[in-house]
Biopython code that builds the backbone (N, CA, C, O; Angstrom):
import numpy as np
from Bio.PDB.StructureBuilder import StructureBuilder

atoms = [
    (1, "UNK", "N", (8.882, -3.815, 15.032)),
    (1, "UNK", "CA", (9.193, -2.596, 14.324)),
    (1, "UNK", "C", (10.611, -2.155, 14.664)),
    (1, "UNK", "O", (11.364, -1.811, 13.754)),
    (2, "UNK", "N", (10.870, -2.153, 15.498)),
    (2, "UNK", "CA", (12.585, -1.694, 16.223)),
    (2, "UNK", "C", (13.478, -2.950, 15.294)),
    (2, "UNK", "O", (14.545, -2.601, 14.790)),
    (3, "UNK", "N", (13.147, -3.946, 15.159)),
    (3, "UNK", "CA", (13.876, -5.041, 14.178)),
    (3, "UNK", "C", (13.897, -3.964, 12.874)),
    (3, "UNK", "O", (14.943, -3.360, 12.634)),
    (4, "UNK", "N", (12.625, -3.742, 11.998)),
    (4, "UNK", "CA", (13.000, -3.507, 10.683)),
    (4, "UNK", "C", (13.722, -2.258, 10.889)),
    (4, "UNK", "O", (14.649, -2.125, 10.090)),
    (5, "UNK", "N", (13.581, -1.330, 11.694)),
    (5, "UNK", "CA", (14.529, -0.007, 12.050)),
    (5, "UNK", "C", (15.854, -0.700, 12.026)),
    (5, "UNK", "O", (16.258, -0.557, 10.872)),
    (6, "UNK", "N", (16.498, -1.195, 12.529)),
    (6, "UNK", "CA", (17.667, -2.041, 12.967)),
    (6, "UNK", "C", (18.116, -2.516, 11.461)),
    (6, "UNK", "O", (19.326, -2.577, 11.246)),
    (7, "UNK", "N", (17.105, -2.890, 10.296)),
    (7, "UNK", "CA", (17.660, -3.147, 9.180)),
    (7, "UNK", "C", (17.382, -2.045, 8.222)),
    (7, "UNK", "O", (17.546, -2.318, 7.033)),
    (8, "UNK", "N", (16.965, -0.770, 8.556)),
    (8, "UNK", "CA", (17.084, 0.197, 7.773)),
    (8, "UNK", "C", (16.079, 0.508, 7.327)),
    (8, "UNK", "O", (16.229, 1.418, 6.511)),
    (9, "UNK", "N", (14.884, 0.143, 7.475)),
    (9, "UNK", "CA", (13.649, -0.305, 7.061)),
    (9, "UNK", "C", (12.888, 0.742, 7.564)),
    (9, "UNK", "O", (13.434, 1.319, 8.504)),
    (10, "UNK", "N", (11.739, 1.194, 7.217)),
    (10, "UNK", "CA", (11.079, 2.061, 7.972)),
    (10, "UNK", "C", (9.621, 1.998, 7.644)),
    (10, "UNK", "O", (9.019, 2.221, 6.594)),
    (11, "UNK", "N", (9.077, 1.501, 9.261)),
    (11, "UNK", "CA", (7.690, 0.742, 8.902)),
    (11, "UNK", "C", (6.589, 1.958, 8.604)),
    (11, "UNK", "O", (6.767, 3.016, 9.207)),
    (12, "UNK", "N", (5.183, 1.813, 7.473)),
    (12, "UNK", "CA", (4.547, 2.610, 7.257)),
    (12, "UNK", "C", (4.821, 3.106, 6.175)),
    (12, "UNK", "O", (3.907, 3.716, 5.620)),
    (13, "UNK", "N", (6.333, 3.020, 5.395)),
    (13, "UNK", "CA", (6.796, 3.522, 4.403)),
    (13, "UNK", "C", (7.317, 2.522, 3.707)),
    (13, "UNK", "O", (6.533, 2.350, 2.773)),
    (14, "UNK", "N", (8.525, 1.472, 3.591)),
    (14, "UNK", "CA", (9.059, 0.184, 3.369)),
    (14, "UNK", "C", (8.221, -0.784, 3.648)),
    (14, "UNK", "O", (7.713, -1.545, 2.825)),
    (15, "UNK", "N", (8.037, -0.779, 4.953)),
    (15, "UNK", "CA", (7.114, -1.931, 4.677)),
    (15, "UNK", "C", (5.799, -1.737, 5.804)),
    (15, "UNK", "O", (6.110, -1.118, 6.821)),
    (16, "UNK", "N", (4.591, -2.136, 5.724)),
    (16, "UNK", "CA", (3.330, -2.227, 6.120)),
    (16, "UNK", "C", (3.180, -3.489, 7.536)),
    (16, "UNK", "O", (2.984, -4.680, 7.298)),
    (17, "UNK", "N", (3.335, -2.867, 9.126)),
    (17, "UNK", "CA", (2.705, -3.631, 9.540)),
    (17, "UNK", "C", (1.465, -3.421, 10.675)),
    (17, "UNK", "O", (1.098, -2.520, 11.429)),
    (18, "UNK", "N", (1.135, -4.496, 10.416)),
    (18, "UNK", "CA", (-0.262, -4.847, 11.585)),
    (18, "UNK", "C", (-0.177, -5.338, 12.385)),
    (18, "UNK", "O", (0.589, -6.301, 12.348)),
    (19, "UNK", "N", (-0.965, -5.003, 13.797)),
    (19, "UNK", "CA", (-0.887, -5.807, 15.048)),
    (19, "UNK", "C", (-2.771, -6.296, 15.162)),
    (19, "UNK", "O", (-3.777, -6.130, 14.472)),
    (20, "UNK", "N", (-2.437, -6.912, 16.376)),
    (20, "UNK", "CA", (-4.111, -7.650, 16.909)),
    (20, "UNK", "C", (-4.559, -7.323, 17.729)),
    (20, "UNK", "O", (-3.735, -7.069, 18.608)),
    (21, "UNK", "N", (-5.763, -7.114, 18.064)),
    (21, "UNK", "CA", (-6.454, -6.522, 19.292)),
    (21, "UNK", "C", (-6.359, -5.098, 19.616)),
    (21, "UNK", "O", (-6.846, -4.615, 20.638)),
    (22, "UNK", "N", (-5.716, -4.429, 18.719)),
    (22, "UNK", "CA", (-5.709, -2.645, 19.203)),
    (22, "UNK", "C", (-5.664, -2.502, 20.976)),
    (22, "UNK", "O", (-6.589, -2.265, 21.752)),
    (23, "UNK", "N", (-4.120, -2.764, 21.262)),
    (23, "UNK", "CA", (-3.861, -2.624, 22.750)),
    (23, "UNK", "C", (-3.533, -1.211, 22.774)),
    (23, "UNK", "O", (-3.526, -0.537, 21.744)),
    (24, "UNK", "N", (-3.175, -0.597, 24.286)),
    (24, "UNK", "CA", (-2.576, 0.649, 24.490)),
    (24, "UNK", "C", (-1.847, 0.450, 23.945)),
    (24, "UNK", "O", (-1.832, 1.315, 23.070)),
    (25, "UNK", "N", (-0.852, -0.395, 23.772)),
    (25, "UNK", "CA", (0.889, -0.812, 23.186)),
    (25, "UNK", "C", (0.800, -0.092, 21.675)),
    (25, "UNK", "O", (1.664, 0.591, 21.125)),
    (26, "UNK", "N", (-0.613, -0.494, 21.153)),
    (26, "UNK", "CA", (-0.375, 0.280, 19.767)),
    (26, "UNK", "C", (-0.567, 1.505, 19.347)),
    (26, "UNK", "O", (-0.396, 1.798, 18.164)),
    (27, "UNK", "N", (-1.080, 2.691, 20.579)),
    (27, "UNK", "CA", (-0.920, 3.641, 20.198)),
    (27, "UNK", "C", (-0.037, 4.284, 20.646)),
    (27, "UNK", "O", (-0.062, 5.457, 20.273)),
    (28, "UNK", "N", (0.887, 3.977, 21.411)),
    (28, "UNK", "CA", (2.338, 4.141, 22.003)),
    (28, "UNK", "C", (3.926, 3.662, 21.340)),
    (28, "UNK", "O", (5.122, 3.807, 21.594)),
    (29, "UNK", "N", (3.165, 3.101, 20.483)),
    (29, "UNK", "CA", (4.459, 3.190, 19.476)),
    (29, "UNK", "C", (5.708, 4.220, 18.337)),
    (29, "UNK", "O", (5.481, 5.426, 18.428)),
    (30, "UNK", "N", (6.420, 4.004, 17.755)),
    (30, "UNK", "CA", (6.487, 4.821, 16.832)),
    (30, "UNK", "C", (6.966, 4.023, 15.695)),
    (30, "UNK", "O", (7.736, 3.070, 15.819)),
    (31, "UNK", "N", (6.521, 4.411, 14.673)),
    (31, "UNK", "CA", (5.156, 4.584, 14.147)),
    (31, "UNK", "C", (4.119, 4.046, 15.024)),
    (31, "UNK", "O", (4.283, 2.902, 15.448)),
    (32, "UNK", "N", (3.026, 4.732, 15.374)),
    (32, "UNK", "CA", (1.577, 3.994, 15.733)),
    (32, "UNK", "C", (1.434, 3.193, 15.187)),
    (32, "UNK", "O", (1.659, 3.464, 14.008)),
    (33, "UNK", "N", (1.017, 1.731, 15.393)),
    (33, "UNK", "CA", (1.131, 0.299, 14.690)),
    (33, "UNK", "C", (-1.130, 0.308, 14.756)),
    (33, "UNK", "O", (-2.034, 0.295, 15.592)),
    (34, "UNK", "N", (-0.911, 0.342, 13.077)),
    (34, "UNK", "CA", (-2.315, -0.249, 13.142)),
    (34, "UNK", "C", (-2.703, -1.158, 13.374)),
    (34, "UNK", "O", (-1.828, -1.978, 13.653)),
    (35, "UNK", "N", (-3.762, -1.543, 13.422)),
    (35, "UNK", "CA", (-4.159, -2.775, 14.508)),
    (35, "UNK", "C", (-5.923, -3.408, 13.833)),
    (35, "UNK", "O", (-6.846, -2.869, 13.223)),
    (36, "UNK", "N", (-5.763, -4.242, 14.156)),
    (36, "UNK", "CA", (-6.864, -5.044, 14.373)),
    (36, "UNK", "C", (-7.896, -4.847, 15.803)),
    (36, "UNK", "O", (-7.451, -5.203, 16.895)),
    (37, "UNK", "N", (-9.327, -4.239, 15.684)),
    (37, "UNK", "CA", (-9.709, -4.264, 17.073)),
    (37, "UNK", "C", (-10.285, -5.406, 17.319)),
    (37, "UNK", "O", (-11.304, -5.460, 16.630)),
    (38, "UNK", "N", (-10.149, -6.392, 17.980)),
    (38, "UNK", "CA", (-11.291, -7.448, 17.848)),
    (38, "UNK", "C", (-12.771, -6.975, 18.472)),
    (38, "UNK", "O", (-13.836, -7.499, 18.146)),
    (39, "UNK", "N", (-12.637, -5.926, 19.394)),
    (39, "UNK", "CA", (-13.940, -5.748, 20.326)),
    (39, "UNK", "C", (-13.609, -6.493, 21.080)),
    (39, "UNK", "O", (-14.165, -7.508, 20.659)),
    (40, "UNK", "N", (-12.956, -6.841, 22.150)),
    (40, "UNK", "CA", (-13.124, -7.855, 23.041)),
    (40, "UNK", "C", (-14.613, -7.260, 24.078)),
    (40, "UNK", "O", (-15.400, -7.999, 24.670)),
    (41, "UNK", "N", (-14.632, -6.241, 24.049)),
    (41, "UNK", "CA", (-15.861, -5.860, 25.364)),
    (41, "UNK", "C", (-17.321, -5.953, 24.710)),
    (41, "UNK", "O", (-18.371, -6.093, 25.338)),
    (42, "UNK", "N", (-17.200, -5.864, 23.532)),
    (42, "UNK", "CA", (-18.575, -6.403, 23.064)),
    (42, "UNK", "C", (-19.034, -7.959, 23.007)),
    (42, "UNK", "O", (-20.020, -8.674, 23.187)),
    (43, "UNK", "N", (-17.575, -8.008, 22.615)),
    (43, "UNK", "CA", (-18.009, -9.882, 22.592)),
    (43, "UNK", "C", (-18.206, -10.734, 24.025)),
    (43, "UNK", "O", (-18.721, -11.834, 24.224)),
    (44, "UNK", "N", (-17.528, -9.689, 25.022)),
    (44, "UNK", "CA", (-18.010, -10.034, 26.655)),
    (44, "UNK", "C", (-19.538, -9.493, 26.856)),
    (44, "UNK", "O", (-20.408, -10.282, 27.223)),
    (45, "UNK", "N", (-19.783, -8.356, 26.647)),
    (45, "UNK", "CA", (-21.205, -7.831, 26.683)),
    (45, "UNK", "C", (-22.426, -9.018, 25.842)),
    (45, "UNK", "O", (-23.413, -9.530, 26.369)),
    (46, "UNK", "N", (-21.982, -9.178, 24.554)),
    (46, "UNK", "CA", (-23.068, -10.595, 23.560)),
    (46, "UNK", "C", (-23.126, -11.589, 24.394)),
    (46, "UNK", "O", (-24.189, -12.070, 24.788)),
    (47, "UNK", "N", (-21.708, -12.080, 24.821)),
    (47, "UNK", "CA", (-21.784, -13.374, 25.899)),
    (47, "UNK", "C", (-22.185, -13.369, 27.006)),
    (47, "UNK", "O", (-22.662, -14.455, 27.331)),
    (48, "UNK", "N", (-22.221, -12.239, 28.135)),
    (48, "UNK", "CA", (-23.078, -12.312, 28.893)),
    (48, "UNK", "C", (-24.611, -12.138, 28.689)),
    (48, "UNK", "O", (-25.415, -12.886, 29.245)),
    (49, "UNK", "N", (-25.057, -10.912, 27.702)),
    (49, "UNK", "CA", (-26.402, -11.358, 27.624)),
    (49, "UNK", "C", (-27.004, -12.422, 26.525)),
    (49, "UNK", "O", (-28.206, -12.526, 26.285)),
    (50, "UNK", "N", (-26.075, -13.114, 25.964)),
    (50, "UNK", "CA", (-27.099, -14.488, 25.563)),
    (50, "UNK", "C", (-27.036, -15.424, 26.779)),
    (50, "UNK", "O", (-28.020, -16.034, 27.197)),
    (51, "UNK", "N", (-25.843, -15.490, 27.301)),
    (51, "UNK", "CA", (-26.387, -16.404, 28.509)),
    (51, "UNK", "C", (-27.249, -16.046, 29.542)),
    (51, "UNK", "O", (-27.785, -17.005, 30.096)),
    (52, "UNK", "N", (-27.481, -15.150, 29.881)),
    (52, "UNK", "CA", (-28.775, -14.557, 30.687)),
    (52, "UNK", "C", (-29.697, -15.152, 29.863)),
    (52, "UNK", "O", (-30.196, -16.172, 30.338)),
    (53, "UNK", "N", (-30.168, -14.748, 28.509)),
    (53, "UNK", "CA", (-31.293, -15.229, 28.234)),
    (53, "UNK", "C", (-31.020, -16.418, 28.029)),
    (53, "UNK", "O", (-31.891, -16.481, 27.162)),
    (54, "UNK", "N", (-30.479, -17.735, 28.031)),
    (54, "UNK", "CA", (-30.482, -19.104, 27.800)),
    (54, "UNK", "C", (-30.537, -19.407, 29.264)),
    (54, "UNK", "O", (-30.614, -20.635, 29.313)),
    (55, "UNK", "N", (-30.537, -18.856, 30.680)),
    (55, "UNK", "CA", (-31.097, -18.964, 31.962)),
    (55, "UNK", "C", (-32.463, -18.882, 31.692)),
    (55, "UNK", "O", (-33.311, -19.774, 31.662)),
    (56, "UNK", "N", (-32.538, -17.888, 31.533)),
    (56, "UNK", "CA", (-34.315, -17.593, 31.230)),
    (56, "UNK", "C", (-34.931, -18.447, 30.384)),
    (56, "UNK", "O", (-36.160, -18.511, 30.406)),
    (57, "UNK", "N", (-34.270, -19.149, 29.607)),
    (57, "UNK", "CA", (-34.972, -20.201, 28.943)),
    (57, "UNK", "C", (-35.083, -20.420, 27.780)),
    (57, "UNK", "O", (-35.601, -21.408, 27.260)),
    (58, "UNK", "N", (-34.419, -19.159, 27.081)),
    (58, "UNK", "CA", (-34.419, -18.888, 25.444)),
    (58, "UNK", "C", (-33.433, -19.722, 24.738)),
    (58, "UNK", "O", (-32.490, -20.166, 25.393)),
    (59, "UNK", "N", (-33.543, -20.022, 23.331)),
    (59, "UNK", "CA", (-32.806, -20.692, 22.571)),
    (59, "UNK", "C", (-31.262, -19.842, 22.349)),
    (59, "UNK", "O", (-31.512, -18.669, 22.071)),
    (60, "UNK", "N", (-30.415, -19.992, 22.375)),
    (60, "UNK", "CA", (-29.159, -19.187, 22.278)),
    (60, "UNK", "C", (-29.328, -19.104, 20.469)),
    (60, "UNK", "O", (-29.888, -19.918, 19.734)),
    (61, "UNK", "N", (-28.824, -18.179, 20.209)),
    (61, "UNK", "CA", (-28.736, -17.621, 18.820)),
    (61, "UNK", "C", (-27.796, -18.653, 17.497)),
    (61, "UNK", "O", (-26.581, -18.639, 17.694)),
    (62, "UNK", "N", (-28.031, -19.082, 16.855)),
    (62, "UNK", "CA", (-27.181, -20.095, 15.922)),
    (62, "UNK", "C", (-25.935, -19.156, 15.607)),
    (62, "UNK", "O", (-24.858, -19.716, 15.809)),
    (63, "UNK", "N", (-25.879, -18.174, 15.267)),
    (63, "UNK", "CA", (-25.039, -17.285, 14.913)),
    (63, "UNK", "C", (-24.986, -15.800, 16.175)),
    (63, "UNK", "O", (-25.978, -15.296, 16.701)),
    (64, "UNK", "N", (-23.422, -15.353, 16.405)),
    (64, "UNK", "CA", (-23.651, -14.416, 16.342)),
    (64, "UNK", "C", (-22.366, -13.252, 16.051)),
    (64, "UNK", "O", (-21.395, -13.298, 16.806)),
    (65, "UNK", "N", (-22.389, -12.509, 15.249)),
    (65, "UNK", "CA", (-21.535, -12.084, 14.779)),
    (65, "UNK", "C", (-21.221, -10.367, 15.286)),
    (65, "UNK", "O", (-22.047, -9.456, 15.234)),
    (66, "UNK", "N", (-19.567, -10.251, 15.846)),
    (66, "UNK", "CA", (-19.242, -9.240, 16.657)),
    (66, "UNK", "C", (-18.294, -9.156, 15.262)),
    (66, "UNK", "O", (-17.670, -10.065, 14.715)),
    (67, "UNK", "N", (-18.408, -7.799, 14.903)),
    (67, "UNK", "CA", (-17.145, -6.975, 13.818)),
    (67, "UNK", "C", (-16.080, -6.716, 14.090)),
    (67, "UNK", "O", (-16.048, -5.765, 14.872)),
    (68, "UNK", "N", (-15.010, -7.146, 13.798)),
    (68, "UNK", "CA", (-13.635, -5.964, 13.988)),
    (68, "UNK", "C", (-13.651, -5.046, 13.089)),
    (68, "UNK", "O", (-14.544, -4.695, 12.319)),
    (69, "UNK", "N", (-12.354, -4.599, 13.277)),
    (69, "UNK", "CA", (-12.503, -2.567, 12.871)),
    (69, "UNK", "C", (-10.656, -2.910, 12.940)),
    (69, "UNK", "O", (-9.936, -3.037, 13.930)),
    (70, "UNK", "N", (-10.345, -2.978, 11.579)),
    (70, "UNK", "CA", (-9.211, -1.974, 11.139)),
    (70, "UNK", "C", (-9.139, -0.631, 11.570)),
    (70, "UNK", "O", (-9.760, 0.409, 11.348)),
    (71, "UNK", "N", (-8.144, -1.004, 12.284)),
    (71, "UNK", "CA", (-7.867, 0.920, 12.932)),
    (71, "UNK", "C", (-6.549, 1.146, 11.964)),
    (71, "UNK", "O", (-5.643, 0.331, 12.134)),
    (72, "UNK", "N", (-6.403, 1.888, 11.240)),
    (72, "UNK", "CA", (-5.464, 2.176, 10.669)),
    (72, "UNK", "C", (-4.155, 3.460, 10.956)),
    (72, "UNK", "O", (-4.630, 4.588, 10.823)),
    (73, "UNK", "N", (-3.430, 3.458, 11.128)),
    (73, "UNK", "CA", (-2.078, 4.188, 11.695)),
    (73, "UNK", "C", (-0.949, 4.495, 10.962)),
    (73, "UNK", "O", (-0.726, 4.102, 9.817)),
    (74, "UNK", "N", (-0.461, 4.983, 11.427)),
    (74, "UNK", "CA", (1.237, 5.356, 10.923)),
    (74, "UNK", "C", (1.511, 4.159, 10.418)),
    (74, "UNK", "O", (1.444, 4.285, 9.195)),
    (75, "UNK", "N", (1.862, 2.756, 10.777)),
    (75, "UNK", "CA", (3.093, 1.590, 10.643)),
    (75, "UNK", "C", (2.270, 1.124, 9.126)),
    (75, "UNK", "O", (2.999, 0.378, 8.472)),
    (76, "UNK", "N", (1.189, 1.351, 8.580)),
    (76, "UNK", "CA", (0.554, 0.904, 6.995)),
    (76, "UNK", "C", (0.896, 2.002, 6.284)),
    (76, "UNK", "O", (1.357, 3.032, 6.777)),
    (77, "UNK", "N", (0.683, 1.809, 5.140)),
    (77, "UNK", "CA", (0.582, 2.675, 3.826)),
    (77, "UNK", "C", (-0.319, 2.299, 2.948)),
    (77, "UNK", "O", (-0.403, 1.081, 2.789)),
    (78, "UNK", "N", (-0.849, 2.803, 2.480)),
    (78, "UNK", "CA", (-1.868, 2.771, 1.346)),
    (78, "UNK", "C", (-1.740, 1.920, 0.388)),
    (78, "UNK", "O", (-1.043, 2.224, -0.580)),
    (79, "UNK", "N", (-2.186, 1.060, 0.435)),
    (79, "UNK", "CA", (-2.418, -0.048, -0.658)),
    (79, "UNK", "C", (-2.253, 0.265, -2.066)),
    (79, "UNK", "O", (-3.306, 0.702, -2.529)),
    (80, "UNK", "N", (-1.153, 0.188, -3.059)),
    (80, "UNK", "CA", (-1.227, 0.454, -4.301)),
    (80, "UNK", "C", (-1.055, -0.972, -5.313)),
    (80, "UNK", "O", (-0.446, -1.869, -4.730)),
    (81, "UNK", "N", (-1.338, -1.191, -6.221)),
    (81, "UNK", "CA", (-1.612, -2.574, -6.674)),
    (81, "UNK", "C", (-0.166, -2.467, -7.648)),
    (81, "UNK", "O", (0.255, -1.386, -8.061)),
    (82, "UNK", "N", (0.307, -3.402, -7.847)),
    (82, "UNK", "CA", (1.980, -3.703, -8.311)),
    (82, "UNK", "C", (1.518, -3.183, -9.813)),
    (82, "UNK", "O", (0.292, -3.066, -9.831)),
    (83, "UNK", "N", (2.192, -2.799, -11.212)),
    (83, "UNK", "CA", (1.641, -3.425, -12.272)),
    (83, "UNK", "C", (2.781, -3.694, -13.188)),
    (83, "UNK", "O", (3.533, -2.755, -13.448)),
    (84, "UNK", "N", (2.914, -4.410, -13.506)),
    (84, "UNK", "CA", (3.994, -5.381, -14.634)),
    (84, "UNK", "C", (3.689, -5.215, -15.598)),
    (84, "UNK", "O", (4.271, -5.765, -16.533)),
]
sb = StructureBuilder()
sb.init_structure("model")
sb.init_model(0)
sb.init_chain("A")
sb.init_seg("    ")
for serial, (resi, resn, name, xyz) in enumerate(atoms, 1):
    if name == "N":
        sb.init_residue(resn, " ", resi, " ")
    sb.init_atom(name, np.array(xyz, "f"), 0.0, 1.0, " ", f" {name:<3s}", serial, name[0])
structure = sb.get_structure()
């Protein structure tokens, strides 16, 4: 973001960006950089308790699916569709 500042640019307004994992880093920015959360602590919490139960003896799950979460912030803007 300090790059597109540097070219005049001004993120959230010019142009739209996203980061990964929703760190502290992204709400300490300016603009606040929206983010991607992956959940990392849930997907540690699923992984420790399926492996507990695959100790115990259970079949581990074929699937298992942890959500991210668009956190949305200052550095996006609202999606408007082009029209020609």
């Amino acid at each position: 973001m300090k790059g597109l500042k540097k070219l005049g640019r001004i993120p959230g307004r010019d142009v739209s960006v996203t980061g990964f994992n929703d760190s502290l880093l992204a709400r300490s920015t300016d603009p606040e950089l929206s983010s991607v959360n992956s959940r990392p602590e849930e997907m540690g919490e699923t992984a420790v308790s399926i492996l507990s139960r695959v100790l115990e003896g259970e079949d581990p799950p074929k699937i298992t699916l942890v959500r991210p979460e668009l956190v949305l912030r200052e550095s996006t803007s609202p999606f408007t569709e082009k029209k020609e």
